[in-house]
ZASESE-421604 format. One line per 5 residues: number of its first residue (from 1); their letters; for each residue x, y, z of C-alpha. Coordinates in steps of 0.001 Angstrom, whole numbers. Each point is the difference from the previous one (the first is absolute). Layout:
<rs>
NUM	A	X:Y:Z ~ ...
</rs>
This chain:
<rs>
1	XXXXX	-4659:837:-126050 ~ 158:-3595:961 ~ -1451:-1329:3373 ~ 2336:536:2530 ~ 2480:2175:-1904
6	XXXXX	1493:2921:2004 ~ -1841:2855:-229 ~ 2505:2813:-1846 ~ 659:3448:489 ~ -74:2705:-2842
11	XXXXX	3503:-386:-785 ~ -516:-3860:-332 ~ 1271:-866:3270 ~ -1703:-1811:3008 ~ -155:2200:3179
16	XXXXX	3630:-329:1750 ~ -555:-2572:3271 ~ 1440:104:3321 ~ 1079:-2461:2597 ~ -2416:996:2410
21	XXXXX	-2614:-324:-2355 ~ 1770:-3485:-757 ~ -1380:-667:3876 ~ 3934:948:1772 ~ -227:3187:1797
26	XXXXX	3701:421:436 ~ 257:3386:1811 ~ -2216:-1782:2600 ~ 2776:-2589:323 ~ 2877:2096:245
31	XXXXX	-1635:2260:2692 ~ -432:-3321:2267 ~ 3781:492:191 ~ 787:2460:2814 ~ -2775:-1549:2232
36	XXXXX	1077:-3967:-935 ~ 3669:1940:1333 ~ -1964:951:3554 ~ -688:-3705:299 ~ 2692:-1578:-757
41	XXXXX	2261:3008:2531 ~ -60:-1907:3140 ~ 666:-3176:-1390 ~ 2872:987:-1151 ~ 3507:-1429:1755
46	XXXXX	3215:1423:-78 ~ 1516:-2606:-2564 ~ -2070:1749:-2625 ~ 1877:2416:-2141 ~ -2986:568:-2632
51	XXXXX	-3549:-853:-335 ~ -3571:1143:-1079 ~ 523:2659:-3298 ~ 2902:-1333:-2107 ~ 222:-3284:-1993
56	XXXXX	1092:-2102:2538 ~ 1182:-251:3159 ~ 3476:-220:2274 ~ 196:-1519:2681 ~ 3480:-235:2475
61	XXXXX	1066:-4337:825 ~ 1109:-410:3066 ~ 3549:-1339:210 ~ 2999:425:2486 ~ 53:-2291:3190
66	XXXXX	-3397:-474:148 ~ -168:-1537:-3895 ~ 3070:-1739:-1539 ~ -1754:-1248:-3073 ~ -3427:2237:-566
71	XXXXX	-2708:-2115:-1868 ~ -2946:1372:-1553 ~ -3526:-1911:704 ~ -2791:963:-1897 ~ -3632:-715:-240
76	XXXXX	-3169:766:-2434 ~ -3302:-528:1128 ~ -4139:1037:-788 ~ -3210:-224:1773 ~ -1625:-2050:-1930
81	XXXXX	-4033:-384:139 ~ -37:2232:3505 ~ 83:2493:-2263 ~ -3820:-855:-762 ~ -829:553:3208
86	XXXXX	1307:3372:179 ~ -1933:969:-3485 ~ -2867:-1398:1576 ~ 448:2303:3736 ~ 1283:2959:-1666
91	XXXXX	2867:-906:3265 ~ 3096:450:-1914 ~ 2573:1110:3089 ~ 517:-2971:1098 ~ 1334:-2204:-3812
96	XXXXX	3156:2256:409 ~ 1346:-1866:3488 ~ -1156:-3579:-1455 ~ 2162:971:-3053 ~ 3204:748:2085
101	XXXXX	-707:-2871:2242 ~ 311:-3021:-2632 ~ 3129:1743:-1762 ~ 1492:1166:3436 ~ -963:-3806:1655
106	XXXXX	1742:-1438:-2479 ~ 3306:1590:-239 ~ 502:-851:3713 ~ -15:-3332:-557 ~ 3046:-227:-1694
111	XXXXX	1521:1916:3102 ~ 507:3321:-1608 ~ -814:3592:1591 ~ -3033:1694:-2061 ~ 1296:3506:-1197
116	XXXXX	-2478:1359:-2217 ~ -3115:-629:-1870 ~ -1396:1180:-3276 ~ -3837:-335:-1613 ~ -1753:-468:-3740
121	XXXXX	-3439:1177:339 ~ -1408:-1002:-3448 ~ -4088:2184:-125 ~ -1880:37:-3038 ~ -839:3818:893
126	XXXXX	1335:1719:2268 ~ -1365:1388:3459 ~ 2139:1637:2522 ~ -1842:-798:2803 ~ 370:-3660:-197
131	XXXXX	3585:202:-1322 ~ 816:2150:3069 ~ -1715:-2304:2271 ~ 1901:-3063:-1120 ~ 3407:1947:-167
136	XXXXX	-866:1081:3572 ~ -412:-4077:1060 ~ 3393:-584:-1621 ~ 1702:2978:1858 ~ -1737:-1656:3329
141	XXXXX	817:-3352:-1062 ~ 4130:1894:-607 ~ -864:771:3201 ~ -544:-2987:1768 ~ 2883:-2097:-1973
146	XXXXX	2643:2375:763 ~ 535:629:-3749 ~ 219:2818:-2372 ~ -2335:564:-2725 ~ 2296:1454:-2361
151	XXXXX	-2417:174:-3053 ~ -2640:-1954:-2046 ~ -2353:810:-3648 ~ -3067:939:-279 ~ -1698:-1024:-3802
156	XXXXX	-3058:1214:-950 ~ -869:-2517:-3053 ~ -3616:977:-1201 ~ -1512:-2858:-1201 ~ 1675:-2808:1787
161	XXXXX	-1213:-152:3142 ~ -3920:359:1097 ~ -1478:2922:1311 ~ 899:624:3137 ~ 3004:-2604:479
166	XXXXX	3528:205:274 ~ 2913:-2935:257 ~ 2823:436:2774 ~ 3108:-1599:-29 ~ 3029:895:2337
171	XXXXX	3924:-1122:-57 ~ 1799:-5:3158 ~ 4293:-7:325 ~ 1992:-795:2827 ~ 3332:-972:923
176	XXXXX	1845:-2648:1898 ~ 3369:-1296:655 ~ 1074:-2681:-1739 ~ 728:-2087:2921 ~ -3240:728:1859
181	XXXXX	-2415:-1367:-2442 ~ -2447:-2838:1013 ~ 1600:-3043:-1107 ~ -2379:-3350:377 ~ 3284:-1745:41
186	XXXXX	173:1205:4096 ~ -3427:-2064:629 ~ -467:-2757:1904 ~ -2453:-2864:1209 ~ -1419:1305:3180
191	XXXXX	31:3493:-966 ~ -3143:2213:1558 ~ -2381:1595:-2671 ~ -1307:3412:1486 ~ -2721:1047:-1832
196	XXXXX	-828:4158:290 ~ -3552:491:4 ~ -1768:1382:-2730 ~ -2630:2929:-7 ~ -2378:-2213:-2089
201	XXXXX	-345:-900:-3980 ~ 3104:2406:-755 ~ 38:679:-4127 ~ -639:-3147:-751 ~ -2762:-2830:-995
206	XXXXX	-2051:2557:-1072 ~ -1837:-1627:-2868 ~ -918:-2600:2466 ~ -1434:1803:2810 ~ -2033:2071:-1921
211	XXXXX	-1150:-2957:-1895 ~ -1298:-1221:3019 ~ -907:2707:1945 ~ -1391:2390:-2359 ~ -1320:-2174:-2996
216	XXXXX	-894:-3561:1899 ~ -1139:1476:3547 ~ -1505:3058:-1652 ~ 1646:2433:3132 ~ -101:3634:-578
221	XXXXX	3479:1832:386 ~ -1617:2279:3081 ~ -1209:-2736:1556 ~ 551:-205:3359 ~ 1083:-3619:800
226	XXXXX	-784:-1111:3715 ~ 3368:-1766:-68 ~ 2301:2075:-1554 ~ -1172:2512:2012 ~ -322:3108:-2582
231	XXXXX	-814:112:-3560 ~ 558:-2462:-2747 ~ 1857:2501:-2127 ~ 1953:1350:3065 ~ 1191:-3433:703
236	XXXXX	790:-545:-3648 ~ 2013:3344:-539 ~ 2265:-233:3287 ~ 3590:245:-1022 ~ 2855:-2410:-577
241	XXXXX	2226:-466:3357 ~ 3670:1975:-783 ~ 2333:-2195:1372 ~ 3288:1663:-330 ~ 443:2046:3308
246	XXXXX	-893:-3139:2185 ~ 2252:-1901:-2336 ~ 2543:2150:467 ~ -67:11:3554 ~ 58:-4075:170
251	XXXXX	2637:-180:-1882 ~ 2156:2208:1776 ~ -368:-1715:3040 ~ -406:-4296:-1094 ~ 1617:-1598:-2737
256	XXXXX	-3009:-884:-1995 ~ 395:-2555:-2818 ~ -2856:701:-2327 ~ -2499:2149:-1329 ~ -3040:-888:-1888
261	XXXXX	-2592:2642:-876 ~ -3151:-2012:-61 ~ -2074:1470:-2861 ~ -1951:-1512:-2670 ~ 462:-3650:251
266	XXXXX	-383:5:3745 ~ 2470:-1635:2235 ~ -302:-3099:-1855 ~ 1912:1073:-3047 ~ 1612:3501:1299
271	XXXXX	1775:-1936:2923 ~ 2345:-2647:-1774 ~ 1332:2724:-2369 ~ 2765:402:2988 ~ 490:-3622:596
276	XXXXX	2959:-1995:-790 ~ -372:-3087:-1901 ~ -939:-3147:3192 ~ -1884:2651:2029 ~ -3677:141:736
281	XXXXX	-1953:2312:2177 ~ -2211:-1579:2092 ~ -2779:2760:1676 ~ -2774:-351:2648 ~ -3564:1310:-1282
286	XXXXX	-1189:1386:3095 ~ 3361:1905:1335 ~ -962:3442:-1518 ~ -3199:1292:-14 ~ -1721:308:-3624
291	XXXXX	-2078:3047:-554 ~ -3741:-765:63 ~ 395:1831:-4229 ~ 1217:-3657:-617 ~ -2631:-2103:1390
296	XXXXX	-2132:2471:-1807 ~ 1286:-576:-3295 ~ 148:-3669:435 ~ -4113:-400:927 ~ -1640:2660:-2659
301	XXXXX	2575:-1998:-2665 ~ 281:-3613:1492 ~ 3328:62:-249 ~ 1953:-2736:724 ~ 2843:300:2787
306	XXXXX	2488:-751:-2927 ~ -1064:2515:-1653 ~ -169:2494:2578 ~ 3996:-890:790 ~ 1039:604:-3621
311	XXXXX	-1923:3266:-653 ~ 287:1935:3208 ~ 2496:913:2917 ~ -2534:-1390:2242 ~ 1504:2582:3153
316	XXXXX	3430:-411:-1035 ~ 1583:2547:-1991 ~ 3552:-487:376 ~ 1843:-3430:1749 ~ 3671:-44:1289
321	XXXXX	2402:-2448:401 ~ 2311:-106:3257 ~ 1450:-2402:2118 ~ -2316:-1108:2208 ~ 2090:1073:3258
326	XXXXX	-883:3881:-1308 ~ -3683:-602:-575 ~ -1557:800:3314 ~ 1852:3296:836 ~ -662:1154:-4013
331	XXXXX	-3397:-418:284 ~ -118:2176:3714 ~ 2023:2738:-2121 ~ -2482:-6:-2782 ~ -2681:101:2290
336	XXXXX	1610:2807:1554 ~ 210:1954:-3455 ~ -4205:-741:-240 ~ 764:-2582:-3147 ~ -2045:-3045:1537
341	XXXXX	2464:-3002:-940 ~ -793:-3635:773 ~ 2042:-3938:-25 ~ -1655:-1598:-2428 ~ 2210:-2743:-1028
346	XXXXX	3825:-1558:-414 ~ 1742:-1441:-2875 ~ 708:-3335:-386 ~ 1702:-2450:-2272 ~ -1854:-1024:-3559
351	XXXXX	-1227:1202:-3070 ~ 187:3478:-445 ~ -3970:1363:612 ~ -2144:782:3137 ~ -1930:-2399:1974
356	XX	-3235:1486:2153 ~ -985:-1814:3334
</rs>
């Protein structure tokens, strides 16, 4: 028999294979089902007509007086590289909210209502205890956004990923009227920029900061860092800020302009996506407080201020645009909902961009 050649049975045959010997235990899988159902339960709004079990889902529009013209919004979004620090903590409750937040963040934006939420969880074997954890931080990131998480996949693809890692992806839909979406065409010079504070480095600049913190400065994940005032990897791992319920609220209550989900990029290039053409913002460092993360980052790497404001939020997640005769009393009411909020700048006639001063 040549090298390599399948060893035979009697009746010339090799012995008969099975996908869980293939590396896909698919009973495991399926019994995830029922519990993934628990979850996703008290997410679940009444607008849903069918979720978790069949082959899609159905969900109810709104319409009547409250929607003439129902538009659908929808978002995809990952993790990215935080996912490396959860491999690396064995912490994987919290990757769930962080995957909600950037889908959920930026469906808002375009002024629509977040209605429900589904995952890809992508493992190259599966094991139910982290799957369950990170299905439990999407049900508490559901939670927190006000949506319904209506369904997702879980792949077990032996082989593709390494041991012990997993990809996570998430697609967010929502709905809006027609003639309530944010329209740059409403801005003007002299507008107030609002920026909502951010809980720290989000989901994103990830290859950077741990570039610089892990690799250059040589810090240890359980570190505890005099400045940040816990851990390294605790610091690292806190989730992505869901916007939608304070969003929500400010809405209902101040015509706001614009909506710009400040992600990977940073302000600098997240920021003029809703300008119009002959508008510029121009911000104030100084006006919002940056989380001492940042400053962090920017010694152990030497990185440049430039490259700090196109790679990171910087302590602003999410900026709005509103006239600036609303800006004081929105920023008392999101105060009063506990989402810090800060004036950080206006608009102003010229090339389309951001200026920092």
């Amino acid at each position: 028999m040549a090298s390599g050649a399948a060893k035979l049975t009697r009746a010339g045959r090799a012995p008969g294979l099975t996908y869980k010997e293939a590396g896909v235990d698919a009973s495991a899988a399926q019994s995830l089902v029922p519990r993934f159902r628990r979850l996703a339960r008290r997410t679940i709004g009444a607008h849903v007509l069918e979720g978790i079990g069949g082959f899609g889902c159905a969900v109810r529009l709104p319409g009547g007086r409250r929607m003439r013209a129902p538009v659908i919004v929808a978002g995809t979004d990952g993790v990215g590289t935080k996912l490396k620090l959860a491999f690396a903590t064995g912490r994987h409750d919290t990757v769930g909210i962080d995957c909600v937040a950037m889908c959920v963040n930026d469906v808002i934006c375009s002024g629509a209502r977040p209605l429900f939420f589904l995952d890809y969880i992508g493992v190259g074997k599966l094991d139910e205890k982290v799957v369950l954890d990170i299905v439990a931080g999407v049900a508490r990131g559901c939670e927190m956004a006000g949506v319904s998480l209506v369904g997702g996949e879980t792949a077990e693809m032996p082989g593709l990923y390494a041991d012990g890692e997993y990809d996570l992806v998430g697609f967010a839909v929502g709905v809006a009227d027609r003639g309530q979406l944010l329209s740059p065409n409403r801005m003007r010079a002299g507008d107030a920029l609002i920026g909502l504070a951010s809980s720290g480095l989000h989901s994103n600049g990830f290859a950077l900061a741990r570039q610089a913190l892990l690799q250059r400065a040589g810090l240890k994940l359980d570190a505890v860092i005099p400045e940040l005032g816990c851990p390294l990897g605790d610091e690292m791992m806190r989730p992505t800020t869901v916007y939608a319920r304070a969003i929500e609220g400010l809405r209902r209550r101040f015509p706001v302009k614009g909506l710009a989900h400040i992600t990977g990029g940073g302000i600098a290039e997240n920021l003029p996506r809703v300008l119009p053409p002959g508008l510029r913002a121009r911000l104030r460092r100084g006006s919002w407080p940056t989380p001492p993360i940042f400053s962090l980052i920017a010694r152990a790497g030497a990185v440049s201020a430039e490259e700090m404001d196109r790679t990171f939020n910087n302590g602003v997640g999410m900026v709005a645009v509103m006239n600036k005769g609303y800006a004081q009393t929105a920023l008392e009411f999101l105060r009063r909902q506990r989402q810090p909020a800060y004036l950080i700048g206006r608009l102003e006639r010229g090339p389309r961009g951001v200026i920092f001063e």
